[in-house]
C-alpha positions in Angstrom: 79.0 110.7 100.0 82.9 111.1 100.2 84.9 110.0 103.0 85.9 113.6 104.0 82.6 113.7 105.9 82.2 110.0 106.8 83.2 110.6 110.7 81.8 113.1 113.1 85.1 114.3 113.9 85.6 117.9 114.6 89.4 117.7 114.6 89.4 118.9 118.7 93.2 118.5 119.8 92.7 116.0 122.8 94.2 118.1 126.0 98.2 117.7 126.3 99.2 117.6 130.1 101.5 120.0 131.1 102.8 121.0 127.6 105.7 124.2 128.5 107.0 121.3 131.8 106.9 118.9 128.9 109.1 120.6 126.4 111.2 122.7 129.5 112.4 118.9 130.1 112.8 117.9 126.6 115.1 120.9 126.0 117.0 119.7 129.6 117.5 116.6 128.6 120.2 115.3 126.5 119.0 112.1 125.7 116.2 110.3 125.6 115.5 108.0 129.1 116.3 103.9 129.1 115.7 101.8 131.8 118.4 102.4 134.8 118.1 106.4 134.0 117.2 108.2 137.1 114.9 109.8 135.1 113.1 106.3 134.1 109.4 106.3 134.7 108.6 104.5 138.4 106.6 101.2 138.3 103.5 103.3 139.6 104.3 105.0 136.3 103.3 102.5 134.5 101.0 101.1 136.5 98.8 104.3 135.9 99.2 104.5 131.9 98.1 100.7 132.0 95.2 101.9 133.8 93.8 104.9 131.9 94.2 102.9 128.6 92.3 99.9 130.0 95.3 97.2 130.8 96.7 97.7 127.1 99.7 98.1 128.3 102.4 95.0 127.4 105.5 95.1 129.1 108.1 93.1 126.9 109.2 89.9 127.3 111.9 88.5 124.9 111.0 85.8 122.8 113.7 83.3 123.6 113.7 84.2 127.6 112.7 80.3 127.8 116.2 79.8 126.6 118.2 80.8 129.4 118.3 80.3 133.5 116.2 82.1 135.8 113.5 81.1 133.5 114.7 77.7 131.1 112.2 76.1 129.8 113.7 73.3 127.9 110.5 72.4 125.3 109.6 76.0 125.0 113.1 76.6 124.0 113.0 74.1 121.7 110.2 75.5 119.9 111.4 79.1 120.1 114.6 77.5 118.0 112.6 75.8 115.7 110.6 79.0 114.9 113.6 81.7 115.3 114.1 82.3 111.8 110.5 82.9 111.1 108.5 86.0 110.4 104.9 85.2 111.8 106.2 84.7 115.5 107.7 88.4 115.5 104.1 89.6 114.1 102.4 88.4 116.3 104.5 89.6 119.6 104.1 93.2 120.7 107.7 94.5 120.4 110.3 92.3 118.1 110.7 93.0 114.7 112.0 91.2 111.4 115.5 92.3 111.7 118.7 90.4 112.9 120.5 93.6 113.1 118.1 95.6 115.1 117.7 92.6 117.3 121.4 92.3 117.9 121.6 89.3 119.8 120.6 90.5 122.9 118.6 87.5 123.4 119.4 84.4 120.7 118.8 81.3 121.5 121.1 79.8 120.1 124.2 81.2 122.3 122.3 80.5 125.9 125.3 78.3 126.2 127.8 80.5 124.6 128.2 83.2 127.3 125.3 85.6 126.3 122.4 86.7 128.2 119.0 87.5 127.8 117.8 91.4 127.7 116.2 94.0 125.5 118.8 95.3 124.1 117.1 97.5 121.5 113.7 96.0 121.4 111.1 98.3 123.3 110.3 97.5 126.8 106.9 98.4 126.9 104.1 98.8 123.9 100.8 100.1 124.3 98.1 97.9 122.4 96.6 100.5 120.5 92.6 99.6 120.3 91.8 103.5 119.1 92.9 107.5 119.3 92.6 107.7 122.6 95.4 104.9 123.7 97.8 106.5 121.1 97.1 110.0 122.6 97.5 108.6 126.1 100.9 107.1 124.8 102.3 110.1 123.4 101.2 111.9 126.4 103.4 109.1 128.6 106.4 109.7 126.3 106.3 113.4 126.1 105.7 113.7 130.2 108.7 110.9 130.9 111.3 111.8 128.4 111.1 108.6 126.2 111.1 107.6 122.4 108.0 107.0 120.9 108.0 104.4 118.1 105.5 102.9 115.9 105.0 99.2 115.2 102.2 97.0 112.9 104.0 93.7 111.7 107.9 94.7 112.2 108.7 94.3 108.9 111.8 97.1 109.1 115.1 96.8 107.6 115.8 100.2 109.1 114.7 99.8 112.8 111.9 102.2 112.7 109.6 101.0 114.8 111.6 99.6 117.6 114.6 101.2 120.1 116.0 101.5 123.2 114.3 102.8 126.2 111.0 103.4 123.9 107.8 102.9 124.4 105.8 101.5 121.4 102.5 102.1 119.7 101.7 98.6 118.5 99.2 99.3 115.8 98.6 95.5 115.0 94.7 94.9 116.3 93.7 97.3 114.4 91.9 95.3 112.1 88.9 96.5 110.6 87.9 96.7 106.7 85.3 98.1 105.5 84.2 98.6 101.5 82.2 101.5 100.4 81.4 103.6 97.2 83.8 106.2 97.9 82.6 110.2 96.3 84.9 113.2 96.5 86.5 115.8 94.0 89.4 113.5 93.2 87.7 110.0 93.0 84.5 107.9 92.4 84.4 104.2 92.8 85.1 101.2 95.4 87.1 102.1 97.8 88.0 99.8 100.9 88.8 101.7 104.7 91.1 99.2 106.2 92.4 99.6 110.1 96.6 100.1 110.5 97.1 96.6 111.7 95.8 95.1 108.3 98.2 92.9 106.4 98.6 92.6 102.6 96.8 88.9 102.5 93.6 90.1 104.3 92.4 93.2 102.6 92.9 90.5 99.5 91.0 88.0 101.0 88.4 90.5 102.1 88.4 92.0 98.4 88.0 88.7 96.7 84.8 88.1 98.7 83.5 91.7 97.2 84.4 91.0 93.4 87.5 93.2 93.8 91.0 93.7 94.5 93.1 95.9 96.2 97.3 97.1 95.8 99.8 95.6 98.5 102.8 94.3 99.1 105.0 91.3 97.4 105.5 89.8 100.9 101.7 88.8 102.1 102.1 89.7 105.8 103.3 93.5 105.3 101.5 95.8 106.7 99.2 98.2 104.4 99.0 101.3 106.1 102.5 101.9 107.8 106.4 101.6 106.4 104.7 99.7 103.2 102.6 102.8 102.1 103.7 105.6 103.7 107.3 104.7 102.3 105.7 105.0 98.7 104.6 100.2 98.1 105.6 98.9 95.7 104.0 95.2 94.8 102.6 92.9 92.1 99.8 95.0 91.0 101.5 97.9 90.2 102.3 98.0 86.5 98.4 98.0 86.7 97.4 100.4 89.1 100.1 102.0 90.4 102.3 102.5 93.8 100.7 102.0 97.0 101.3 105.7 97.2 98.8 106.2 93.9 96.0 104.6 95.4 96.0 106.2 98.6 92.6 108.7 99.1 92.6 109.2 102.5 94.3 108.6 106.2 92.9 109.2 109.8 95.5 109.7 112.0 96.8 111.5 115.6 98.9 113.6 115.5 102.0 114.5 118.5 99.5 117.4 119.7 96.7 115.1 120.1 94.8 115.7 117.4 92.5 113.4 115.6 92.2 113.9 112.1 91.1 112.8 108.6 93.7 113.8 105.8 92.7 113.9 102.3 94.0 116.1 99.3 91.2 118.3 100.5 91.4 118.3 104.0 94.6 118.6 106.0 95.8 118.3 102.1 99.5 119.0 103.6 99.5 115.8 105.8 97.9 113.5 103.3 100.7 114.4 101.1 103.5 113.7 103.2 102.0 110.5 104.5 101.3 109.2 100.8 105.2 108.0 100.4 107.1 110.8 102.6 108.4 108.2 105.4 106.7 106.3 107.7 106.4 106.4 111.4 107.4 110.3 111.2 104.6 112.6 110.7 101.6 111.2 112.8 100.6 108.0 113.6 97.9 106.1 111.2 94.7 104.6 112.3 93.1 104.1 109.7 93.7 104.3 105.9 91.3 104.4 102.5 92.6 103.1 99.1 91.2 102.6 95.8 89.8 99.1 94.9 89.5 97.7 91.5 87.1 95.0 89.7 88.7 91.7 90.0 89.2 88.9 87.3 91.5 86.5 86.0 95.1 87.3 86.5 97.5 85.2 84.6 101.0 84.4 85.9 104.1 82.6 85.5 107.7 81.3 87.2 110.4 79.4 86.5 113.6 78.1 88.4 116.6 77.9 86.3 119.8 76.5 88.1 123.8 77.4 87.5 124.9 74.3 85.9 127.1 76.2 83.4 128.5 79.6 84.4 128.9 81.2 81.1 125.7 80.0 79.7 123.7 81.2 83.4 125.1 84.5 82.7 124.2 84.8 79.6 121.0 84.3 79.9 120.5 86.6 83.1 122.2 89.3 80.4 119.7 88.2 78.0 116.5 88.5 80.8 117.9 91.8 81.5 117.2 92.7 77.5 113.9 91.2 77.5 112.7 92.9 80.7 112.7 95.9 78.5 110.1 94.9 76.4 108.1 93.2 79.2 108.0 96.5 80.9 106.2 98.1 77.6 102.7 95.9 78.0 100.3 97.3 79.9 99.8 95.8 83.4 102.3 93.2 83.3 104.7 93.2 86.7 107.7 90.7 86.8 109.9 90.0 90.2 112.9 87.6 89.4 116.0 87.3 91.7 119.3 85.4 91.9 122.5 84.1 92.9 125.3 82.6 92.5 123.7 78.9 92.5 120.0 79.5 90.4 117.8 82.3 88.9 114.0 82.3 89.7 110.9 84.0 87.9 109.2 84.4 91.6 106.5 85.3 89.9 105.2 87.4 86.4 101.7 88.7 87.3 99.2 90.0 84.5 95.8 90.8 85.6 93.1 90.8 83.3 95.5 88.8 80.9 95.3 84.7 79.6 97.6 82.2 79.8 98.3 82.8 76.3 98.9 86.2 76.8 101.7 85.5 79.2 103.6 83.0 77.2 103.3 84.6 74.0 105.4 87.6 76.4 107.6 85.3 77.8 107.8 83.0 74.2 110.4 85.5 72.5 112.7 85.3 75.6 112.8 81.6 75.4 113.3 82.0 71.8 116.7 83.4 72.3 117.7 81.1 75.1 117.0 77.8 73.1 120.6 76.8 72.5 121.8 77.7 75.8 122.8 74.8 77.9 120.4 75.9 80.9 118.3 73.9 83.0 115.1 74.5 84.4 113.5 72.5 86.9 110.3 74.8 87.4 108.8 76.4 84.4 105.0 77.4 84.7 102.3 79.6 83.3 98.8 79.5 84.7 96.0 81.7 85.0 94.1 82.1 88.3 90.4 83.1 88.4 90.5 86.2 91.1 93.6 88.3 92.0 94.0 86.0 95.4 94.0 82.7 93.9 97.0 84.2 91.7 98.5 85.7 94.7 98.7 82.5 96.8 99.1 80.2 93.7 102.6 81.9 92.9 103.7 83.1 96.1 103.7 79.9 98.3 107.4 80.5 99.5 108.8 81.7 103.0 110.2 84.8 104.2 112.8 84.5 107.4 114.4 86.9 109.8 117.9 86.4 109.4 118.9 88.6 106.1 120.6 92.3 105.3 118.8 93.8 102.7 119.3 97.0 100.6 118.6 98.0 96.9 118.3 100.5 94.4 115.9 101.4 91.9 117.6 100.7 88.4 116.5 103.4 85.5 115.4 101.9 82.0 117.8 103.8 80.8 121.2 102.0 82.6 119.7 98.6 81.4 119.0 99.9 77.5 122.3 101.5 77.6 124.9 100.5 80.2 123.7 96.5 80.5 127.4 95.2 80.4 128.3 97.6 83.4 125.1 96.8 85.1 125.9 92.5 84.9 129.3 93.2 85.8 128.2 94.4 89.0 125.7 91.8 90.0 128.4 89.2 89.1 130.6 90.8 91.3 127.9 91.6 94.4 126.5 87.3 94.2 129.9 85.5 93.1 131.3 83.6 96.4 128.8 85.3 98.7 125.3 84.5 100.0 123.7 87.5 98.8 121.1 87.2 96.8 120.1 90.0 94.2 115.7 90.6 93.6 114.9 92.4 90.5 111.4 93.4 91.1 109.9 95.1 87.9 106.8 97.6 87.8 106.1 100.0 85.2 105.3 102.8 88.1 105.5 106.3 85.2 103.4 108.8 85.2 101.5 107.8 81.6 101.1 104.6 83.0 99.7 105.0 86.7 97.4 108.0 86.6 99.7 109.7 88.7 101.3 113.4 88.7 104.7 115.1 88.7 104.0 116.0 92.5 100.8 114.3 93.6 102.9 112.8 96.3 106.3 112.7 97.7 107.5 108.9 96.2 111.3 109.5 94.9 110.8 110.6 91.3 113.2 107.8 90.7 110.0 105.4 91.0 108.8 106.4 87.7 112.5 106.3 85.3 112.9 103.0 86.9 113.1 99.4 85.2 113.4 98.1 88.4 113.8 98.1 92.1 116.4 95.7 93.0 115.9 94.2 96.8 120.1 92.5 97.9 119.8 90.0 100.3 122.9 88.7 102.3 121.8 85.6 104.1 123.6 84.8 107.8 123.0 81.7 110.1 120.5 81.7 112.9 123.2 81.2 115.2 125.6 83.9 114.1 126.7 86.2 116.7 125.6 90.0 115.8 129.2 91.3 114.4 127.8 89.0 111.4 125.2 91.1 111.2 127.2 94.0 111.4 129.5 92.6 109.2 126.9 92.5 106.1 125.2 96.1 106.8 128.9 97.5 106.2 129.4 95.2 103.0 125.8 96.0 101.9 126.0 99.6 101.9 129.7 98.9 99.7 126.7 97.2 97.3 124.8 100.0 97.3 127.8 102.6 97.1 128.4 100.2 93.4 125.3 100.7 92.2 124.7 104.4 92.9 128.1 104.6 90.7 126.1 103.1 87.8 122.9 105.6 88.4 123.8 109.1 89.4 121.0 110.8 90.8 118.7 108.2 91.6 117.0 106.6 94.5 116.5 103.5 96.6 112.9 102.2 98.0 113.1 103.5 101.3 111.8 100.3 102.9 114.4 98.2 101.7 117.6 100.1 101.9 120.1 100.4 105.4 119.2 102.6 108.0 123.1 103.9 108.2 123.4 105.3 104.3 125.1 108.3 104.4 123.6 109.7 101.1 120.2 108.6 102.1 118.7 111.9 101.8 119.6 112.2 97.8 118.8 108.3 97.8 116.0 108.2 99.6 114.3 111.4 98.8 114.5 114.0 96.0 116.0 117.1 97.6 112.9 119.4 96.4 110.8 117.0 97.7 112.4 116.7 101.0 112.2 120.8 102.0 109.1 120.3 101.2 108.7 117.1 103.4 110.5 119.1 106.0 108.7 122.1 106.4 105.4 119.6 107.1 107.1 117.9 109.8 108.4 121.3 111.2 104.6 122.0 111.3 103.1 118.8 112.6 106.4 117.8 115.3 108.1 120.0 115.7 109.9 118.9 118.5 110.5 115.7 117.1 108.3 113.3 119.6 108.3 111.0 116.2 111.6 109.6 115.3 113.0 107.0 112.5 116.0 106.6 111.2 116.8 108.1 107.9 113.5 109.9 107.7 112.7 113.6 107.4 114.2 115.7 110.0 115.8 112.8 111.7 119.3 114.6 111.9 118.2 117.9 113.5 117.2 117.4 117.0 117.9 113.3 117.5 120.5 111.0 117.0 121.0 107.8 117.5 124.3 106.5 119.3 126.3 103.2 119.1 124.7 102.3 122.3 121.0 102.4 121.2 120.2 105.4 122.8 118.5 108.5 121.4 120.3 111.4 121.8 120.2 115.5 121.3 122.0 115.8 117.7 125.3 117.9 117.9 
């Protein structure tokens, strides 16, 4: 039976409270309330959402408040240092988010003694623990009726500040964490399929897939989130040269939308949503509860990676020219995915993952690079190829490295075509963006065309630029834990100057939405194709049309909001 008739859902918009008063006083007001507003919701306010949504309610508290006076607590502070830089501790809390930027200091702990103090700044002061459609209708409700951005937040993995801000209050998606595998019938697919809740991370829908015999698309980073900014913004990761974008294996979404509407969207039902929310931008069209991919037969997946470190400049170059060759070829066997990245110091093979390939196989692809590298003076002090009996053992055999907090990142997606033609230019420019910096250029490789993936000229609304590409490069500019925020600043400017290089090199292209800068004043042509995004448009005309959803650089975003310098959300001039 296909999931367009698993739930007895009828699609009955939940009641809106006072819906003309509502938008009277969204018209009235020019911005969007923060805390000190005369228009801010009273503490009885809050006290009464909290209570219809069964104490889910979570007002904020900063992570590193134990780090300064009324409330020092010298150990806890200690260990809130220790852990500042990592990722899980911002997963795990309600409102923060993996971003240094977005965070902006308002509360480091590192500069308690410097002068600073400890507030919001632009993290959310209030989330509501989502547990099922009613909370999120009860929060939109709250944010239409008080005037006050609505934001959506799983893990806080967001370069672009999406799912946090000023003033707003925040659907934290995180606990929902069911998974469920089926046989999955309808019109457009028959096989395993897995339903997986919005707060499920990459790592375990794998680990639950492994246990059925299968395996399932997600992210390179383990602890992204499947259903939100990962998908909806198209996902790419290390199984897609063999089954496509995250945006390819979507079949189906339930979701609420601003009216209060609870909804299943599949390409046969609400076929208009499902589209948009297959790669259009996430955190913009309706909020996810649920989402249903394609799974896949597991097996053997062979793999590889190597560390290979600048000890002679000519010779390191060289042979990063050469890989960029070689990744040609690579790209032409079926299945075979390759993420390498470096800098000035060293050049890693993260990882090369072939599923359903030996350890034979993978040398014998890697063998004719090495080939031509032989009588380089280059030294490696990792080189391995190993095959792993299920997708997860690969996945965690190849991947055991961290992620932190404390980077800028952008990108662009690199065409075969700039790389068989225009490789010199192409070097020149990564020389010039890693040489006496700390940035830090990822090459992640996926052969996402259309003969290769299943997928159609229009099946969804991923950047066309996905399928001409080689590559997605990922820049990262690394700054200290302790730097004050105009660091920060500092290295958004100088990565959009990156980006503004490489779009030189690739005229009408794209960027990965999810790992790009929030401030990119061409991100509608990078982000989107302009076809695509009218179409995009007209859908979120239809489903919020008053904009209760905003994100940065996302559909719509510059017609009825803008964001200021100050945080706040304001009407758009």
């Amino acid at each position: 039976m296909g999931s367009e008739s698993l739930y007895s859902m009828d699609a009955v918009p939940y009641p809106l409270s006072n819906l003309p008063n509502i938008m009277a006083a969204e018209m009235a007001a020019p911005c969007r309330f923060v805390p000190g507003d005369a228009g801010w919701p009273l503490a009885n306010d809050w006290n009464l959402l909290n209570s219809s949504i069964g104490g889910r309610l979570i007002e904020t508290v900063p992570l590193a408040q134990v780090c300064f006076e009324p409330n020092f607590d010298a150990s806890a502070c200690e260990l809130v240092q220790t852990q500042y830089n990592d990722i899980q501790p911002r997963i795990d809390d309600s409102a923060s988010i993996v971003s240094a930027y977005f965070a902006n200091d308002s509360c480091n702990p590192f500069l308690a003694d410097d002068g600073y103090t400890c507030t919001l700044g632009n993290i959310a002061p209030y989330a509501v623990n989502v547990s099922g459609a009613s909370d999120v209708v009860a929060g939109i409700n709250f944010a239409r009726d008080h005037n006050l951005r609505l934001t959506i937040k799983n893990t806080g993995h967001d370069f672009l500040g999406r799912s946090t801000g000023r003033g707003a209050l925040e659907l934290w998606t995180h606990y929902l964490d069911t998974i469920e595998f089926y046989n999955y019938t309808s019109p457009h697919y028959t096989g395993p399929a897995v339903r997986m809740g919005a707060g499920i991370q990459s790592f375990e829908v794998s680990e639950a897939a492994q246990k059925k015999g299968l395996r399932v698309v997600g992210g390179f980073c383990p602890t992204v989130g499947v259903a939100g900014g990962w998908l909806q913004g198209g996902g790419h990761g290390p199984l897609g040269s063999k089954y496509g974008l995250g945006a390819d294996n979507v079949l189906e979404f339930e979701v609420v939308t601003v009216d209060g509407q609870h909804l299943v969207a599949t390409p046969t039902q609400n076929e208009d949503l499902f589209w948009a929310l297959s790669g259009g931008g996430p955190g913009n069209f309706a909020v996810a509860l649920t989402v249903t991919l394609k799974a896949h037969p597991d097996g053997p997946v062979a793999g590889a990676q190597w560390v290979m470190l600048n000890t002679d400049n000519d010779a390191f170059w060289k042979a990063l020219d050469i890989w960029l060759k070689h990744l040609l070829i690579l790209d032409l066997l079926p299945g075979l995915s390759v993420n390498s990245a470096f800098n000035e110091q060293m050049f890693i093979l993260n990882y090369a993952s072939w599923p359903d390939a030996t350890a034979e196989d993978m040398s014998a692809a890697l063998a004719p690079y090495f080939e031509e590298i032989k009588d380089l003076p280059v030294e490696f002090t990792v080189n391995e190829t190993a095959v792993n009996p299920t997708w997860r053992d690969h996945f965690e055999h190849f991947t055991n490295f961290g992620y932190d907090t404390h980077n800028t990142n952008g990108g662009r997606l690199i065409p075969r075509a700039l790389v068989r033609d225009h490789r010199a230019d192409l070097l020149a420019t990564f020389r010039r963006i890693v040489t006496n910096t700390t940035a830090g250029v990822g090459m992640i490789g996926g052969n996402f065309t259309f003969l290769n993936t299943g997928a159609t000229p229009g099946s969804n609304p991923v950047n066309p630029a996905w399928r001409e590409a080689l590559f997605s490069i990922n820049i990262l500019i690394e700054m200290a834990i302790d730097a004050p925020w105009t660091v920060a600043r500092d290295d958004l400017a100088q990565m959009n100057g990156y980006q503004d290089q490489l779009r030189a090199l690739t005229p009408g292209g794209g960027t990965y939405m999810s790992e790009a800068t929030y401030n990119n004043p061409h991100w509608k042509e990078d982000y989107y194709n302009p076809e695509v995004y009218q179409k995009l448009l007209g859908i979120k005309h239809k489903y919020d049309p008053e904009g209760v959803l905003w994100a940065s650089a996302a559909v719509g975003s510059d017609e009825i909001w803008a964001l200021q310098d100050d945080g706040r959300l304001c009407a758009a001039t």
